[in-house]
Each structure stands twice: as structure tokens, then as C-alpha cells.
N, CA, C and O atoms as a Tinker XYZ file with bonds, in Angstrom:
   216  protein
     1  N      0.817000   -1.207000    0.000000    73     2
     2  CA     0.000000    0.000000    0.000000    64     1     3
     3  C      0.859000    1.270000    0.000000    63     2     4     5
     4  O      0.536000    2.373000   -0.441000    81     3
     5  N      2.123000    0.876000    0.630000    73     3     6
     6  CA     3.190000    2.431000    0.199000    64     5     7
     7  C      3.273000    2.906000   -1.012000    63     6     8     9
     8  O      2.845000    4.034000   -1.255000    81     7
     9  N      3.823000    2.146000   -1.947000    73     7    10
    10  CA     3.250000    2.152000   -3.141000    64     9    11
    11  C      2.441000    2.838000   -3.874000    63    10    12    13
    12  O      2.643000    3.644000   -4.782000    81    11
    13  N      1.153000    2.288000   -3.212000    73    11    14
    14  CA     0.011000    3.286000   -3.982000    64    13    15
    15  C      0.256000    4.979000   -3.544000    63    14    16    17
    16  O      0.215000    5.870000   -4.393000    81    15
    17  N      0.447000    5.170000   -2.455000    73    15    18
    18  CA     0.126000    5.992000   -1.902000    64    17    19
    19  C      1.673000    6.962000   -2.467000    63    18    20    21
    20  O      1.619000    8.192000   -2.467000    81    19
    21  N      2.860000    6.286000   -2.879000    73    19    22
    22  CA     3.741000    6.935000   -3.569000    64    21    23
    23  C      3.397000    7.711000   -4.760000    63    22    24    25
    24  O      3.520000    8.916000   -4.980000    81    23
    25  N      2.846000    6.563000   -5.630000    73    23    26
    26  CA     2.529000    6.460000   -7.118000    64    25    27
    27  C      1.399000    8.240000   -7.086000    63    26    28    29
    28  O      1.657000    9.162000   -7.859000    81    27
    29  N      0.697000    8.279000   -6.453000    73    27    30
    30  CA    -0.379000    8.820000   -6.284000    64    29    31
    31  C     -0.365000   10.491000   -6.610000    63    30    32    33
    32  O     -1.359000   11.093000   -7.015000    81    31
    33  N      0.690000   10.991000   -6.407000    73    31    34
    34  CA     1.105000   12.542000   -6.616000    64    33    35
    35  C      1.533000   12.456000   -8.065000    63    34    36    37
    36  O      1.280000   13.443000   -8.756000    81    35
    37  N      2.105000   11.488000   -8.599000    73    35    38
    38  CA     2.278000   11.125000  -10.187000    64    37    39
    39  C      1.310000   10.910000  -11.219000    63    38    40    41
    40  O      1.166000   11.139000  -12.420000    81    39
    41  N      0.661000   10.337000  -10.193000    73    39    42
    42  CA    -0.680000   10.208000  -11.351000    64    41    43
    43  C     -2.011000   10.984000  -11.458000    63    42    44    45
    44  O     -2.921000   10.961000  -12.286000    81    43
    45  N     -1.808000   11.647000  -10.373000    73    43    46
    46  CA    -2.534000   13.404000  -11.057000    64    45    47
    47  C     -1.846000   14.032000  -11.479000    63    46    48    49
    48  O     -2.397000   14.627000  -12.405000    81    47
    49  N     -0.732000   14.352000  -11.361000    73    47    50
    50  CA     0.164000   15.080000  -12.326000    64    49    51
    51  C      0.220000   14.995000  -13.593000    63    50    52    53
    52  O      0.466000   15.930000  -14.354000    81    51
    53  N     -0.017000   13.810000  -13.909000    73    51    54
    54  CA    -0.030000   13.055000  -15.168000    64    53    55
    55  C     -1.476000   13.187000  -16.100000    63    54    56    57
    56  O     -1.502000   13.526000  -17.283000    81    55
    57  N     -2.575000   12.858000  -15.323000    73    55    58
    58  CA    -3.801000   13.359000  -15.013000    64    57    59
    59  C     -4.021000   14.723000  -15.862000    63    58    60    61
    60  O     -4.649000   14.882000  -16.909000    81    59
    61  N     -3.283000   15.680000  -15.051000    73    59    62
    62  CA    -3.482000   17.074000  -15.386000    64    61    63
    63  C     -2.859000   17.821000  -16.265000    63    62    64    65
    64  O     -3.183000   18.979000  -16.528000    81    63
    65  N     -1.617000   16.998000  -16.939000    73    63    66
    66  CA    -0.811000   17.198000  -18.064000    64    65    67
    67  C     -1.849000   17.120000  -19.170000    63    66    68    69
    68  O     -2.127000   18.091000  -19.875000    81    67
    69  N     -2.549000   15.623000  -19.322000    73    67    70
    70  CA    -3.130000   15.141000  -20.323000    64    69    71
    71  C     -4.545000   15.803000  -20.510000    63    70    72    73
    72  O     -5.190000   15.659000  -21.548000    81    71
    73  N     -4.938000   16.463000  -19.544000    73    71    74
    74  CA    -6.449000   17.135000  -19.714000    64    73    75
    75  C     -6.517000   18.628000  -20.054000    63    74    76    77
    76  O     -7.449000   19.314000  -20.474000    81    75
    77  N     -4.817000   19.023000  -19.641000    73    75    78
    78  CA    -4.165000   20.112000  -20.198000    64    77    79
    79  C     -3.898000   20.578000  -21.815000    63    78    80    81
    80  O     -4.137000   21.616000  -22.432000    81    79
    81  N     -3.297000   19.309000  -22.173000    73    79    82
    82  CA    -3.412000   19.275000  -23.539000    64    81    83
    83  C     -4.241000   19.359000  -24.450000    63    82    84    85
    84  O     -4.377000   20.145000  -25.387000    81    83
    85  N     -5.193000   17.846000  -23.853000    73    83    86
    86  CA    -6.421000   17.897000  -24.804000    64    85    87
    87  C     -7.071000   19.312000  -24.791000    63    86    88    89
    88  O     -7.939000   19.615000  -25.610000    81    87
    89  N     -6.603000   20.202000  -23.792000    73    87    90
    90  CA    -7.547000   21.451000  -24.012000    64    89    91
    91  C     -7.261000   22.325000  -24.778000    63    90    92    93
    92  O     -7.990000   23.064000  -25.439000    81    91
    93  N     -5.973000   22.245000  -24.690000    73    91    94
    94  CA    -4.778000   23.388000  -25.615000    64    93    95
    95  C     -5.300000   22.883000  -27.169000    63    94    96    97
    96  O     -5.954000   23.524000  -27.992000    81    95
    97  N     -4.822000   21.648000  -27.245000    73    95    98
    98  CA    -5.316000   21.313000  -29.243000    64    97    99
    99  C     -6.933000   21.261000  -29.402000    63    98   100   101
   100  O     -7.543000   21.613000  -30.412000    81    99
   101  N     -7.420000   20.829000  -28.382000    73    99   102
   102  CA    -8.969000   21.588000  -28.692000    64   101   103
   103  C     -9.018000   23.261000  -28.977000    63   102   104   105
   104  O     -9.431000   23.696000  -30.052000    81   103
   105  N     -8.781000   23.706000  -28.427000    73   103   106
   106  CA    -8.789000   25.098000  -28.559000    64   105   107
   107  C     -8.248000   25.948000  -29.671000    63   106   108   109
   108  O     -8.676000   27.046000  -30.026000    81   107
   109  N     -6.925000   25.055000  -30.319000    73   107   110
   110  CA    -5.725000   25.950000  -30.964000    64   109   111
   111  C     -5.809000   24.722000  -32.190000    63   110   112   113
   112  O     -5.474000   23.545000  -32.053000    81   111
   113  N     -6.322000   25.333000  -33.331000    73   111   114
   114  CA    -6.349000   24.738000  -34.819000    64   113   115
   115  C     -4.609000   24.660000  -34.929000    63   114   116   117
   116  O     -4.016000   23.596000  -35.108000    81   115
   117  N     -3.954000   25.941000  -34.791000    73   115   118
   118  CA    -2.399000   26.003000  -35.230000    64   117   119
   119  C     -1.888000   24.764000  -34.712000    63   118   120   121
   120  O     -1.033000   24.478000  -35.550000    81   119
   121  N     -1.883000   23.924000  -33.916000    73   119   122
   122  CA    -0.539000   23.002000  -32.973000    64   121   123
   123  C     -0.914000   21.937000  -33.632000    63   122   124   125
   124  O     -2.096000   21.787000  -33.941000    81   123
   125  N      0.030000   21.042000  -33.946000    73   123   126
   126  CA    -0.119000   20.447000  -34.821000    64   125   127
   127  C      0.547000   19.023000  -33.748000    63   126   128   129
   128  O      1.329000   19.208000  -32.816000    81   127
   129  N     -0.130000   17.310000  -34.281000    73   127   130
   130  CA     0.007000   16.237000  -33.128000    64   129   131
   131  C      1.576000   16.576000  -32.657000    63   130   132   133
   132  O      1.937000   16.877000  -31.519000    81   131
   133  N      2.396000   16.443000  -33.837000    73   131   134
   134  CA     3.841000   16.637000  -33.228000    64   133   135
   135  C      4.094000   17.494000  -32.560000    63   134   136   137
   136  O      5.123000   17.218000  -31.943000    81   135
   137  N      3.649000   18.621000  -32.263000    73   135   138
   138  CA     4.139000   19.716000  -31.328000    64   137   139
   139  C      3.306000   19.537000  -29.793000    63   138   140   141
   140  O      3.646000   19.880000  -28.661000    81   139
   141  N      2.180000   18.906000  -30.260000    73   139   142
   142  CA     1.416000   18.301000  -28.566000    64   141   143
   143  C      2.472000   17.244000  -27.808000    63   142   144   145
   144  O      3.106000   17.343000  -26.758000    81   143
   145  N      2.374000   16.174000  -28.829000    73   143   146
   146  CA     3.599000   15.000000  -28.329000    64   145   147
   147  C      4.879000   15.447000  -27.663000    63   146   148   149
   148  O      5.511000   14.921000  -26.746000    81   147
   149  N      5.138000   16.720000  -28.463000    73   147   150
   150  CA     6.685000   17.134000  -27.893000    64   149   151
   151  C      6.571000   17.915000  -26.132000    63   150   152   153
   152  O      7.241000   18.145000  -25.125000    81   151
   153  N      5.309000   18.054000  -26.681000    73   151   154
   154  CA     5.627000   19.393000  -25.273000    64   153   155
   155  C      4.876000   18.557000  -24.096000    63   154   156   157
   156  O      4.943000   18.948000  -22.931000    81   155
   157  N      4.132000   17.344000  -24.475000    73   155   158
   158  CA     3.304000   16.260000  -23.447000    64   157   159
   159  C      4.851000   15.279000  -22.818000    63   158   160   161
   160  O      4.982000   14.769000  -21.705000    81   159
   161  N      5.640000   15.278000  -23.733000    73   159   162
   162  CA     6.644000   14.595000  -23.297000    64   161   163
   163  C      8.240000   15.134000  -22.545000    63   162   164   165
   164  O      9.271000   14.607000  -22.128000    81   163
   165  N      7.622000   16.588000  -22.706000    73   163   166
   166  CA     8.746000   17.669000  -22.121000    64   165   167
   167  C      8.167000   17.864000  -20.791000    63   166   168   169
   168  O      8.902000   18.443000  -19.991000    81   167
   169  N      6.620000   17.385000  -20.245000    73   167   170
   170  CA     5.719000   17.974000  -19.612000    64   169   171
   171  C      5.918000   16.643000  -18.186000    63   170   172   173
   172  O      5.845000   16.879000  -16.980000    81   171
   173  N      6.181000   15.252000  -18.868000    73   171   174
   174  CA     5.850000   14.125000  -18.115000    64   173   175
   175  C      7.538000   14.057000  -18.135000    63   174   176   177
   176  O      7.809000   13.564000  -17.040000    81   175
   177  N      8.339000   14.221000  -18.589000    73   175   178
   178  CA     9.809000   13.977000  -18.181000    64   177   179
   179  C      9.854000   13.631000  -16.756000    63   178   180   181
   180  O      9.846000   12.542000  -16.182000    81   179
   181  N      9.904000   14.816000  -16.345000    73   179   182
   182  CA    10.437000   14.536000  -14.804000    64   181   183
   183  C      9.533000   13.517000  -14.359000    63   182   184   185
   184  O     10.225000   12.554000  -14.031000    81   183
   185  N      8.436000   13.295000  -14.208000    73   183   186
   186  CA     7.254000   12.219000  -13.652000    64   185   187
   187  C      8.281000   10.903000  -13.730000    63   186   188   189
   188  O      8.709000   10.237000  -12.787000    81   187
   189  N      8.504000   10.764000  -14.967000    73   187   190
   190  CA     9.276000    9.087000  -14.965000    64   189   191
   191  C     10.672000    8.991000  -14.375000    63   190   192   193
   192  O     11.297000    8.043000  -13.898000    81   191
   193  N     11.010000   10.479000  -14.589000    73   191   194
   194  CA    12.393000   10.200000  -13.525000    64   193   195
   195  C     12.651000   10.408000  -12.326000    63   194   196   197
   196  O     13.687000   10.417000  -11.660000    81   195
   197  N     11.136000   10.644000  -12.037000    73   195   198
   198  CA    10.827000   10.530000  -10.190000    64   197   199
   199  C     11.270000   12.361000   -9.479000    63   198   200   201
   200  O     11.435000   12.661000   -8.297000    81   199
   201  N     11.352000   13.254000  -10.683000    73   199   202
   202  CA    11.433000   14.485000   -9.731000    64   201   203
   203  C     10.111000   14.702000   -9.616000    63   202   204   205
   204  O      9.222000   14.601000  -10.461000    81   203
   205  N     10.077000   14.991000   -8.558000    73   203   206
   206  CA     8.270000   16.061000   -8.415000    64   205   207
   207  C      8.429000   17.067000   -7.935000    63   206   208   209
   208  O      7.434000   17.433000   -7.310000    81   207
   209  N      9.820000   18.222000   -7.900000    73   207   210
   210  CA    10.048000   19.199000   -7.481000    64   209   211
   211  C      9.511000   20.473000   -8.261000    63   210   212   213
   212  O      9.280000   21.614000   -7.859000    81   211
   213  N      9.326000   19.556000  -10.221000    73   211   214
   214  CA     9.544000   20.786000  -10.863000    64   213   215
   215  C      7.770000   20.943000  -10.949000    63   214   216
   216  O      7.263000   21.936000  -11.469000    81   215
């Protein structure tokens, strides 16, 4: 159960990246998938390498 309770600040973060986005390319005709992908994956970096400072 530590675990979960680790995991747990990551996965709203993660959460809120992705509901972030979908709002941004809903909104913005200009951004195009590759520039969502880039900046979703500039966005979750730290998540997988365990900082949660930034």
C-alpha cells in the first residue's frame, strides 16, 4: 500500500498534463500532433524520472 500511496502525486500530475493538452489542441487549430507530443513529453519527463520538485 506504500506504493500506492507513492505512485499517487504522479498520477494526477499526469492526469493534469493530459487534460491540459487535450484542451490546448482543442482550442488551438495552429498546434499540430507533433508539437502536442513534444511538449506532453517535455511535460511528463520529470514524472518518470521521479522528480516532483519541478
Amino acid at each position: 500500500m506504500t506504493k500506492k500511496k507513492t505512485l499517487r502525486p504522479e498520477i494526477e500530475r499526469f492526469k493534469h498534463i493530459l487534460i491540459e493538452a487535450y484542451q490546448r489542441g482543442e482550442f488551438s487549430a495552429n498546434i499540430t500532433a507533433k508539437d502536442m507530443v513534444r511538449e506532453l513529453a517535455h511535460q511528463l519527463k520529470p514524472i518518470f524520472k521521479g522528480d516532483n520538485h519541478k
